[in-house]
C-alpha positions in Angstrom: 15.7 46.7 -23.2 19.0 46.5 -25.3 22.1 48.0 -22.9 23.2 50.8 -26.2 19.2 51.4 -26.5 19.1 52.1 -22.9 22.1 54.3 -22.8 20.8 56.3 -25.6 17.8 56.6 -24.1 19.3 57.9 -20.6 22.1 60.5 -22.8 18.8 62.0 -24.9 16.9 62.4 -21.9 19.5 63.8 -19.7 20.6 66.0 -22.5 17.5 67.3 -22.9 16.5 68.3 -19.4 20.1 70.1 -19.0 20.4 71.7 -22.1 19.4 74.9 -21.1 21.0 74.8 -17.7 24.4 73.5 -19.9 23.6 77.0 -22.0 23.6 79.1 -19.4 26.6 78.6 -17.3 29.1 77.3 -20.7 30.3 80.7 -20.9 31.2 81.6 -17.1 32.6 77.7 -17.0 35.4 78.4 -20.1 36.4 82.1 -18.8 36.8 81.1 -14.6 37.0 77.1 -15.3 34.6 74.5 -13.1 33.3 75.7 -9.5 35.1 73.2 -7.0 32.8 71.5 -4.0 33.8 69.0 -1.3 31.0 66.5 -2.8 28.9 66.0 -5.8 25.9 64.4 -4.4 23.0 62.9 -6.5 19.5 62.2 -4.8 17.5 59.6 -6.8 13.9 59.2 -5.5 11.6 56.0 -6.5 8.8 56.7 -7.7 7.5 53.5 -9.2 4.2 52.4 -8.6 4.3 50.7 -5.3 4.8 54.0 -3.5 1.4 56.2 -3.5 1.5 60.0 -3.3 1.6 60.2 0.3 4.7 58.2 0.5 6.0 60.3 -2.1 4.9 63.8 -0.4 6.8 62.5 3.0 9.9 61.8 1.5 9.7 65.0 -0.3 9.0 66.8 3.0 12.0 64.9 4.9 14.4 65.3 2.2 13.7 68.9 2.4 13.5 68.8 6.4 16.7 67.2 6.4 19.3 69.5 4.1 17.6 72.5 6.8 18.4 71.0 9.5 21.4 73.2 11.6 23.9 69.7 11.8 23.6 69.1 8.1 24.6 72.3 7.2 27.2 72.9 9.9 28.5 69.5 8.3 28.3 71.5 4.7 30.1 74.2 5.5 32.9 72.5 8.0 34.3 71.1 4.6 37.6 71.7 3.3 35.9 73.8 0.7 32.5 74.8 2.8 30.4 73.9 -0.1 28.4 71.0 -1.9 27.2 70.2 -5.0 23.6 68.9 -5.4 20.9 67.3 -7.7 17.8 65.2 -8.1 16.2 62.9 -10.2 12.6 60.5 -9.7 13.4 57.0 -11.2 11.3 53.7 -12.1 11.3 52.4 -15.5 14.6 53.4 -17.1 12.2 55.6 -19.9 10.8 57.3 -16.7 13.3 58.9 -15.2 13.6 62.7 -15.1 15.7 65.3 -13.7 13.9 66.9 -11.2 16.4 69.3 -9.7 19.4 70.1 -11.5 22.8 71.1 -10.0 22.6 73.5 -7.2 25.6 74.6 -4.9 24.9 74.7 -1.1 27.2 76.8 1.0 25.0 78.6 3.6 21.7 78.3 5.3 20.5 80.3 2.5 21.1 78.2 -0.6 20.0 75.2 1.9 16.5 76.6 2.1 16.9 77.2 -1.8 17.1 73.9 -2.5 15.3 72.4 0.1 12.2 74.7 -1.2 12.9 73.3 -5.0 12.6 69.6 -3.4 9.4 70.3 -1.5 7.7 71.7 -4.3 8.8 69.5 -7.1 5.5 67.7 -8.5 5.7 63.4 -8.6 7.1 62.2 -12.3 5.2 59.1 -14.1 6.7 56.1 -12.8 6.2 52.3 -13.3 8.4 49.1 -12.4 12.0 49.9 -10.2 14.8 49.7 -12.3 17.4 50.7 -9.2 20.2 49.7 -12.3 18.7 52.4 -14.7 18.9 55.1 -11.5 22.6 54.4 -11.3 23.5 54.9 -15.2 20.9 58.3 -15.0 23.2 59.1 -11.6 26.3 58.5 -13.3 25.7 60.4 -16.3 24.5 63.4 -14.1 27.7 63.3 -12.5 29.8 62.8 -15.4 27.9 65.8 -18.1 28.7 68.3 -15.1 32.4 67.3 -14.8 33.3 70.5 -17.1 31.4 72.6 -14.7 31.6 71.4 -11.3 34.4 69.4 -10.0 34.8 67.4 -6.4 36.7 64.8 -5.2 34.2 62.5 -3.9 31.3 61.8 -6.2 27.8 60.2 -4.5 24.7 58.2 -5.8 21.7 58.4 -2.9 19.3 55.5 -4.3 16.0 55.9 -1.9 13.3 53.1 -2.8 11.0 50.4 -1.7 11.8 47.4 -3.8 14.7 45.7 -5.6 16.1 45.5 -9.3 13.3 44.4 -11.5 13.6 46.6 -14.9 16.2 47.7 -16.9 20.0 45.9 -17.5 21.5 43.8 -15.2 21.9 45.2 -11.5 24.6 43.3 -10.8 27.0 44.7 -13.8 26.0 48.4 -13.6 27.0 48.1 -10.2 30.3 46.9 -10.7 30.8 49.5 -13.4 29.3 52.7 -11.2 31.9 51.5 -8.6 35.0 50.9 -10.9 34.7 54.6 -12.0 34.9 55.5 -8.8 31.3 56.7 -7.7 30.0 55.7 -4.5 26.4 54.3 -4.2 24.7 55.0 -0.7 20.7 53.8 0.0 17.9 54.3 1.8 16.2 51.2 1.9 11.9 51.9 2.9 10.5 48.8 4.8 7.8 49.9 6.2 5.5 47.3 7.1 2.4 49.1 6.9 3.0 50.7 3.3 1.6 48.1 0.0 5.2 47.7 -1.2 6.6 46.5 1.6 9.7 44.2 0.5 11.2 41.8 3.7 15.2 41.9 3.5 15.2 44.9 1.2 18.0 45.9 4.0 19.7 43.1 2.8 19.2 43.6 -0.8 20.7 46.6 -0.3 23.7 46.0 1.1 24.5 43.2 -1.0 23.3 44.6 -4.6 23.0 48.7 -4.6 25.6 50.4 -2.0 29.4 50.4 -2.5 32.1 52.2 -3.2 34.2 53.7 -0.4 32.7 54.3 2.7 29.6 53.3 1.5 26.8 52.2 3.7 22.9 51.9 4.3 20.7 53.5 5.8 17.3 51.6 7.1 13.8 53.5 7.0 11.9 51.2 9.0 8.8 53.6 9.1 7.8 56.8 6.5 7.6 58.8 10.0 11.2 58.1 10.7 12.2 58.9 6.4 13.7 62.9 7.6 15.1 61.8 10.3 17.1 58.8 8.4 18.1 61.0 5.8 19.5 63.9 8.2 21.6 60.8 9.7 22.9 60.4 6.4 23.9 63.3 5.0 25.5 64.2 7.9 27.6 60.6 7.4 28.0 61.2 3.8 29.2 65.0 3.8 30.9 64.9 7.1 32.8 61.5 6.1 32.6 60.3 9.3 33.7 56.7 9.1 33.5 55.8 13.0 30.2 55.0 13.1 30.8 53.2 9.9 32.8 50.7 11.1 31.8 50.2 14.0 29.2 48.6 11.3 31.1 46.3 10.2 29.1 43.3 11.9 28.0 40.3 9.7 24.6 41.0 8.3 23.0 37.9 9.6 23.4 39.3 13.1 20.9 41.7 14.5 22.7 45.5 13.1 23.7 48.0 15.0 22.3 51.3 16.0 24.8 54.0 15.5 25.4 57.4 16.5 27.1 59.6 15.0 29.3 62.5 16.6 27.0 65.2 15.4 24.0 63.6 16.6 24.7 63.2 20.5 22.1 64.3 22.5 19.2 65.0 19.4 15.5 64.3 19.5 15.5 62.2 16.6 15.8 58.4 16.6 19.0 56.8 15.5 18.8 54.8 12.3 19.9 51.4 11.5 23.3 51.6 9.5 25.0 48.9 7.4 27.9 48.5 5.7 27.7 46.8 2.0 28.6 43.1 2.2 27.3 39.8 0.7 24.5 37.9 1.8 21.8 35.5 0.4 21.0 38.0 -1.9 24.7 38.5 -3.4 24.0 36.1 -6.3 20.5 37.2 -7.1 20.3 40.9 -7.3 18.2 40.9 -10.4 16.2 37.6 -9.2 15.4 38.5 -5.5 11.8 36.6 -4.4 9.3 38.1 -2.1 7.6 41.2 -1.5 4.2 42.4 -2.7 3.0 40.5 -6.0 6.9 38.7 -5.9 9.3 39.9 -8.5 10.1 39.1 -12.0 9.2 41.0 -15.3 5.6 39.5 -15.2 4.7 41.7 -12.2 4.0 45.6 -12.5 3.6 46.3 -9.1 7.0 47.6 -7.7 
């Protein structure tokens, strides 16, 4: 699809799903000016063919799981501002994507359970190929139409998927231009083995091709059991800023990563995730080309 097609596409379908929502708050926004948060966080959720309903319904259930959890809030509301800013989006194809939870302040235990009851309930969106590339424009223009509303100093991207880059423009140069304006891109990479889209490396992938930005990093889901417990580990890194951990991950990628713990986590029942830090690898030159994974990957497979 044509890059100004695409963009167009992405502005009319954002526009539309925020309209309202835009409507609403225009007139509190010009008389008290935009509601400031420690972080503007975007959650974008694959939902392209490869992962079935049951996938889908566990990473619903541990996303929700996770912003409840008793560290993640205490990491909230320790902020310099004790608040976040939060929203959601499913993405495949780049004509797919759709806003599934729009901008929603978390503060307190209260509006945790809010929004964590909005993500458990929200229905799965049509989905097709994985355009990772098209969730980063959707991201950024989610972030950038709120800007007169909602303001933060640190802006976030969340990509969660099973597969790499195989729709929409070039991975590789939407990258570069999410991370020039100064968005960071975090992921949760699923490899588990037993799931049909299983993808060998995608760790890899995404460390070379998807996360960046300033105190990026990765996050592995080895198993859809282990999904809340990953993305607890996460947000706690992410909204906490606790780089420690982070660079303590700062190990070539060819060696075998390291399991790290961070200092909200000592002592928990849940299992430590793999963490990375962004890098190059084998895959640094080929994020829109990678080989591998169920059915391989080019624009003559529909399976991821």
């Amino acid at each position: 699809m044509h890059r100004k097609h695409l963009s167009g596409w992405h502005s009319l379908r954002l526009g539309g799903a925020m309209l309202l929502a835009g409507l609403a708050s225009a007139a509190t926004a010009a008389t008290t000016g935009p509601q400031q948060v420690d972080l503007k966080l975007v959650l974008a959720t694959d939902v392209s063919r490869s992962i079935d309903n049951s996938e889908l319904q566990v990473e619903r259930e541990g996303t929700a799981n996770a912003f409840l959890d008793p560290d993640v809030i205490k990491a909230i509301t320790s902020g310099g501002l004790g608040q976040i800013a939060v929203a959601a989006f499913d993405f495949s194809s780049p004509e797919y994507d759709k806003l599934t939870a729009d901008w929603h302040i978390i503060k307190d235990r209260a509006s945790a359970v809010a929004f964590a009851e909005m993500i458990r309930r929200t229905p799965r969106s049509l989905g097709r190929r994985t355009s990772v590339s098209g969730a980063l424009e959707f991201g950024a223009l989610l972030l950038e139409s709120s800007e007169k509303n909602i303001t933060a100093m640190r802006k976030v991207i969340d990509v969660s998927g099973d597969g790499p880059n195989n729709d929409g423009n070039s991975m590789t140069e939407v990258h570069d231009k999410i991370i020039k304006q100064g968005i960071v891109v975090n992921g949760l990479p699923v490899m588990d083995d037993q799931a049909n889209g299983y993808y060998p490396e995608l760790d890899k992938y995404y460390a070379a091709c998807v996360a960046g930005g300033r105190g990026s990093f990765v996050v592995v889901v080895h198993s859809y059991k282990d999904f809340s417990a990953a993305m607890r580990h996460k947000l706690i890194l992410e909204i906490s800023q606790n780089n420690v951990p982070l660079k303590q991950a700062g190990a070539p990628l060819n060696r075998k990563p390291l399991l790290l713990r961070t200092a909200a986590q000592v002592q928990t029942p849940f299992p430590t995730p793999q963490v990375m830090r962004p890098g190059k690898n084998e895959f640094s030159d080929h994020c829109d080309i990678a080989g591998g994974g169920f059915g391989g990957f080019g624009r003559r497979f529909n399976r991821f």
